[in-house]
N, C-alpha and C positions, 0 to 999 in steps of 0.2 A: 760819689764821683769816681769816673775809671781813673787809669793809671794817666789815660791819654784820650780829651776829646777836643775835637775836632770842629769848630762855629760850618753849621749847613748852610750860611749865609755867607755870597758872595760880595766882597767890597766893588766898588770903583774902581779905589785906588790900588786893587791887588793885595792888596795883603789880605789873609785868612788866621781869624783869631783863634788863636787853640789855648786850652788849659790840661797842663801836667801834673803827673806826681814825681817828683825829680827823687827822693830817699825818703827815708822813713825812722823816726825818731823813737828812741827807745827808751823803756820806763826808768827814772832817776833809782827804782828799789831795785834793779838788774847789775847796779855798778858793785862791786866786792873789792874793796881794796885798793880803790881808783882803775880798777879792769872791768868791761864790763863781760859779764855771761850771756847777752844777744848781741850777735852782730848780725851784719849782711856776709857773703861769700869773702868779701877781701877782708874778711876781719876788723871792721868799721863797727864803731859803735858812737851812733849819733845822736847826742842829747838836745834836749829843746832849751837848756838855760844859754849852752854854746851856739847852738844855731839863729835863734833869734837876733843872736850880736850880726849877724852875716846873710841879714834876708836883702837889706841895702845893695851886696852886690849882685843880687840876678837882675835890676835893671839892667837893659841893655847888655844882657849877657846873648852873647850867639849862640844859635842852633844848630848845629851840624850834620852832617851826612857825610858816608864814603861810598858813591855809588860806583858800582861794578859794569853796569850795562852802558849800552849805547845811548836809550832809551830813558836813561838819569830815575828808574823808578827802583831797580832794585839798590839795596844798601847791605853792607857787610858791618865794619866796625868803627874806630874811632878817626883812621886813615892818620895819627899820627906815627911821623914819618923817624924820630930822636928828638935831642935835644941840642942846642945851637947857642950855645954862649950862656948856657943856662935856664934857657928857654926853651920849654919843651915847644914845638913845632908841627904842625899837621899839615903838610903839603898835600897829603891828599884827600882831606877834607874839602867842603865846599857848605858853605854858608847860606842855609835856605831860610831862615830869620832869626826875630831875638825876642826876648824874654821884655817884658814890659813891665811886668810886677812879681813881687815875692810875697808868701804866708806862710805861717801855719795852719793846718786844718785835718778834722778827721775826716778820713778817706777811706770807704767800704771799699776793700779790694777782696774779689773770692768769696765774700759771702763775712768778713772778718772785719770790724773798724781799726784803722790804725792811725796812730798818728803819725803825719808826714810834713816834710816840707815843698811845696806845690809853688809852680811858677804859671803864670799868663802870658802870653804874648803873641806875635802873629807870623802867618809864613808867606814866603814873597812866592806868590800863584802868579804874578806877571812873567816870575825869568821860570820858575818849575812848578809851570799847570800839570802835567801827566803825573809829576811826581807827587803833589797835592790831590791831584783825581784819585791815584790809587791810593793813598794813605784814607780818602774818605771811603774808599769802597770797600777796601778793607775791613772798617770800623763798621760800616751799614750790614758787614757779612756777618756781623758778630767775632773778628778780632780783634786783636789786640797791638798796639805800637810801643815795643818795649825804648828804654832808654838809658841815657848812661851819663851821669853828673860828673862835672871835672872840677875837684878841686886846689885851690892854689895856694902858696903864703901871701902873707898879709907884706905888704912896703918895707914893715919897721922889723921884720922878721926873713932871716936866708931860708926857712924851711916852713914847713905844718906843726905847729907847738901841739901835741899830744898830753896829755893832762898826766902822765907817768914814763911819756915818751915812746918811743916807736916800739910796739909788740905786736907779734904774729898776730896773734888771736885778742880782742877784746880793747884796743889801741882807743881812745879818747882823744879826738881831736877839738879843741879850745879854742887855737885863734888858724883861722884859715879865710878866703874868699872864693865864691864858684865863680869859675873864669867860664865853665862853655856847659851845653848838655847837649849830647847826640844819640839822634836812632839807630841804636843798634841791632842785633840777632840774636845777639848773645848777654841779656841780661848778667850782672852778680845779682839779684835779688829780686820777688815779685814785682816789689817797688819802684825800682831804678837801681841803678846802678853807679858806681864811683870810681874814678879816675885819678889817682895822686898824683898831682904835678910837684916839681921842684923837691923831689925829697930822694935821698940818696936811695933807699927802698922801695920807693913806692912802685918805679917802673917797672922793677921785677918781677916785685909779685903782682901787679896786674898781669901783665905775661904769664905766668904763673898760673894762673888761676884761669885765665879763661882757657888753660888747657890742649890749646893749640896754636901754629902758629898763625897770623890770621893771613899772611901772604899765600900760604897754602891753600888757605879757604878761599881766597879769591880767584888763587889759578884753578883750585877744586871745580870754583861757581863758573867761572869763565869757560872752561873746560866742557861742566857741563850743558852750559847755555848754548856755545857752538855743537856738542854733540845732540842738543833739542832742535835746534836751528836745521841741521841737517833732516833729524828723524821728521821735521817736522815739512821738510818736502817733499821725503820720503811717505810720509802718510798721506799728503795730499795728493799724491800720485796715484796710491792705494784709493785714498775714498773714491777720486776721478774714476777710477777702472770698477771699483765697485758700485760708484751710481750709474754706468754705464751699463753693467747685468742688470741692476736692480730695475732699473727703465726698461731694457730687453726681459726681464723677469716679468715687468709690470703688463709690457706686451703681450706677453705668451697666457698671461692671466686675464688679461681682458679679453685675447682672443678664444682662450678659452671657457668665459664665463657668456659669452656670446653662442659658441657652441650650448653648453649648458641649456642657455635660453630655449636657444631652436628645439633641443633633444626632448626638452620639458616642453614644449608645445606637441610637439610628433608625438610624446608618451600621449598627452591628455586624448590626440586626437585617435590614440589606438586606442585609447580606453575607449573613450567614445563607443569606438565602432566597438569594442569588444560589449559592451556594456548595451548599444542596439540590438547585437546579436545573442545576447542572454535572452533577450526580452523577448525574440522574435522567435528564439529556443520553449520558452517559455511559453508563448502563445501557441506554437505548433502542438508542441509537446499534451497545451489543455485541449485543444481540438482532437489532435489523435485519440487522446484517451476517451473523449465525447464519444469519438465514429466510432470507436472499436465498442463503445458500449452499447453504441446504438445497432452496432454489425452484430453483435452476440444476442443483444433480442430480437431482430431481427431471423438471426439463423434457430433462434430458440424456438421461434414462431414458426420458421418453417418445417422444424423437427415435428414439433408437435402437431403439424399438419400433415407431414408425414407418417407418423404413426397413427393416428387419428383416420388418416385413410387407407392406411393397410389393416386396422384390427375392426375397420366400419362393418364388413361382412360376417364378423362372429357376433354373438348373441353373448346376452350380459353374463350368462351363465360360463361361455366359452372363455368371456376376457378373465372370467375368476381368474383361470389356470395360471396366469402371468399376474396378477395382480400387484403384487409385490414389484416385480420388474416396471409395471407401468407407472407406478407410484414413484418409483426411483425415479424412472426415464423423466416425467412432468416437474419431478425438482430439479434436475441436471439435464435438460435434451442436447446439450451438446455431447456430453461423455455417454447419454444412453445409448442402445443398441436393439433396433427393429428390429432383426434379424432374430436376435437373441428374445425378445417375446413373443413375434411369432412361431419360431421353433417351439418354446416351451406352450404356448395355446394347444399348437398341433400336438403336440406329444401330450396332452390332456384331454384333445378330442381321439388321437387312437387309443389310448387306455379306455375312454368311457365308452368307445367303438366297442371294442373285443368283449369287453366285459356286458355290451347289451348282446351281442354275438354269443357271446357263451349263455348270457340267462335264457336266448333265444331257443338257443340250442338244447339246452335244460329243459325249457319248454315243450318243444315239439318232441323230446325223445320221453317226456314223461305221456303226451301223446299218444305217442306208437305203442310204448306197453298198453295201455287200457285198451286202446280196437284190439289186439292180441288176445286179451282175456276175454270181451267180448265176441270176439271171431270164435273162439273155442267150444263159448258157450252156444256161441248161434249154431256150430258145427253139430253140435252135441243134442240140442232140441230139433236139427235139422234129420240127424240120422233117428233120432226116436220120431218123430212125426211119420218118416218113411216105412219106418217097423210097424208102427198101428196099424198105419193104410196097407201095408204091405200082408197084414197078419187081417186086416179086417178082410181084404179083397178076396183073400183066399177061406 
C-alpha cells in the first residue's frame, strides 16, 4: 500500500474513498531506557502497544487542507492559525473530508515494509472536484500525497502523557487522541507526519522543525503564482507571434518545395533532352566513322588506280626499280607517293640507258680497231700485189 491512495471510482453521492498511512510505528526492541532510538523528524516515537489504545479516534476524524490558490488545488501546510482558550485553532484550514476507519498494517513504503498506523475514509468531490481531480492525476503521474497527523490529549488528561514525559529526541507518547490529518508539502517523515496539539512544547518545535516559517511560504507560493500568472501571458503572446513565423515559415516552405517540384521536372526534362542528345551524338559519331572508313577505301582505290596507271607503261622489269616503293605505296596508298616511284623507275631506266650506251659503245669502238688492222693488212697485200704486177710488167 502507498502512503496515500486515492478509490478511481466515482460515488453518487460525492464523496471519494481514499486510504492513508497517517505515521509509523516503531519496534518495542528500539525503546532504551523508556527513550526510544527511532523516531520521525519531531522526535516522536510511536509504539503499537500505545497506538492501538487510539485507533477508535480517527473515526470521523477530519481531513484538511490550507489551499493557497484561487483554484483550491494547490495546498501548503497545516493553516493552523494559535491557540484560543486552549484550543489549538486552524482558521485557515478547510475541511475536504474524514476518516471513516482506523488500523494497524504493514505498509511497503520505498521498496521497505513498515509498520504503521493507516486510516480510510472519503473526500467531498461534490464541494472540491478540481482539488480531488488533481490529487488523482497526481497519483496516476506516479506521485505522491504527503501528510501530516495531529495529535491531541485525551478528556481525562490537560496534555500528551509521554511514557518518561516530554524529551527532545525519542519522547513516547502513551495516552493521546488524533483529532485531524492534513496534506501537506512538507512531510516530518516518509510516512506521515505529526502535529502536537495542547502541549506547552509541542508547537514550537513543530515550528521548529519544519524549518521555516510557513506564512513565508505562502506569500513565497503566492508571489510566485502571480509572477507565473504573468510570465504566462507573457508566453502566450510569445508562442502567438512565434506561430505566426512559423505559419509564414511554413509558407515560404511550401512555396518553396513547390518551386523544388517545378526545378525537378525542368532538371528531368534537360536530362532528357541532354541524354537524346548523347544518343543522337552517338549515332553521328558511328556513321562518321562508317563514311570516313568507307572515304579511305574509297581514296585507297583510287590511289591504287592511280599508280596502277602511271607505272601501266613500264615493263615488269622497269617496275623492279621501285619495287619496294610499290609494295609500301599498296599497304598505305594514302601516305604513298607516285611521284616518288616514278622518279625512282626513271632513274633505273637511265642508269640501265647509259650503261647499254656505254657497252654499246664498248662495242663498236672494239669494231673500229679490227677494220684498222684489217685496213693495214689489206694495205699491205695491196701494195705487194702492185709490186709483182709492177715488177712482172716490166
Amino acid at each position: 500500500m502507498a502512503v496515500f491512495e486515492l478509490s478511481s471510482e466515482q460515488y453518487k453521492n460525492g464523496r471519494r474513498p481514499f486510504v492513508a498511512t497517517l505515521y509509523e510505528l516503531q519496534p518495542p526492541d528500539c525503546v532504551v531506557d523508556d527513550v526510544g532510538t527511532k523516531y520521525n523528524k519531531n522526535g516522536i516515537t510511536f509504539l503499537e502497544e500505545y497506538a492501538a489504545n487510539t485507533l477508535d479516534s480517527i473515526k470521523d476524524m477530519s481531513v484538511r487542507v490550507e489551499f493557497i490558490d484561487e483554484d483550491r488545488t494547490m495546498i501548503s501546510g497545516h493553516g493552523d492559525t494559535g491557540i484560543s482558550d486552549g484550543l489549538p485553532v486552524f482558521e485557515n484550514a478547510t475541511v475536504v473530508g474524514h476518516c471513516t476507519e482506523g488500523y494497524i498494517d504493514d505498509v511497503v513504503i520505498n521498496g521497505e515494509v513498515k509498520r504503521c498506523v493507516c486510516a480510510k475514509g472519503t473526500l467531498d468531490e461534490m464541494c472540491y472536484p478540481a482539488f480531488v481531480s488533481s490529487l488523482h492525476e497526481q497519483l496516476q503521474n506516479g506521485g505522491s500525497i504527503d501528510g501530516s497527523i495531529e495529535i491531541f490529549r485525551t478528556k481525562n488528561n490537560k496534555e500528551i502523557i509521554y511514557k518518561k514525559g516530554w524529551i527532545e529526541k525519542g519522547r513516547i507518547p502513551t495516552e493521546y487522541i488524533h483529532s485531524g490529518w492534513d496534506m501537506v508539502i512538507n512531510p516530518a517523515d516518509p510516512s506521515s507526519t505529526l502535529l502536537e496539539l495542547n502541549n506547552s512544547k509541542g508547537n514550537k518545535e513543530e515550528k521548529s522543525n519544519m524549518e521555516f516559517d510557513m506564512n513565508e511560504v505562502k506569500s513565497a507560493i503566492q508571489t510566485t503564482i502571480s509572477e507565473l500568472n504573468s510570465k504566462e501571458k507573457e508566453f502566450t503572446t510569445q508562442i502567438s507571434e512565434l506561430n505566426e513565423q512559423l505559419s509564414e515559415k511554413e509558407s515560404l516552405i511550401t512555396d518553396k518545395d513547390a518551386k523544388i517540384v517545378e526545378l525537378n521536372a525542368t532538371v528531368e526534362q534537360v536530362q532528357k533532352a541532354l541524354d537524346d542528345l548523347k544518343k543522337e551524338c552517338e549515332s553521328y559519331w558511328a556513321e562518321r566513322e562508317a563514311l570516313e572508313k568507307e572515304l579511305g577505301e574509297l581514296k585507297a582505290k583510287a590511289r591504287l588506280g592511280e599508280l596502277n596507271t602511271a607505272i601501266s607503261g613500264f615493263t615488269d622489269d622497269e617496275r623492279k626499280y621501285a619495287e619496294v616503293e610499290i609494295n609500301s605505296f599498296n599497304e598505305n596508298p594514302i601516305e604513298g607517293n607516285v611521284e616518288n616511284i616514278l622518279s625512282k623507275i626513271y632513274a633505273g631506266i637511265g642508269q640501265a640507258s647509259k650503261a647499254e650506251e656505254l657497252r654499246i659503245a664498248e662495242q663498236n669502238s672494239n669494231k673500229n680497231n679490227k677494220v684498222d688492222v684489217e685496213d693495214i693488212f689489206s694495205e699491205m697485200s695491196i701494195e705487194d700485189s702492185v709490186s709483182d704486177e709492177d715488177i712482172n710488167i716490166f
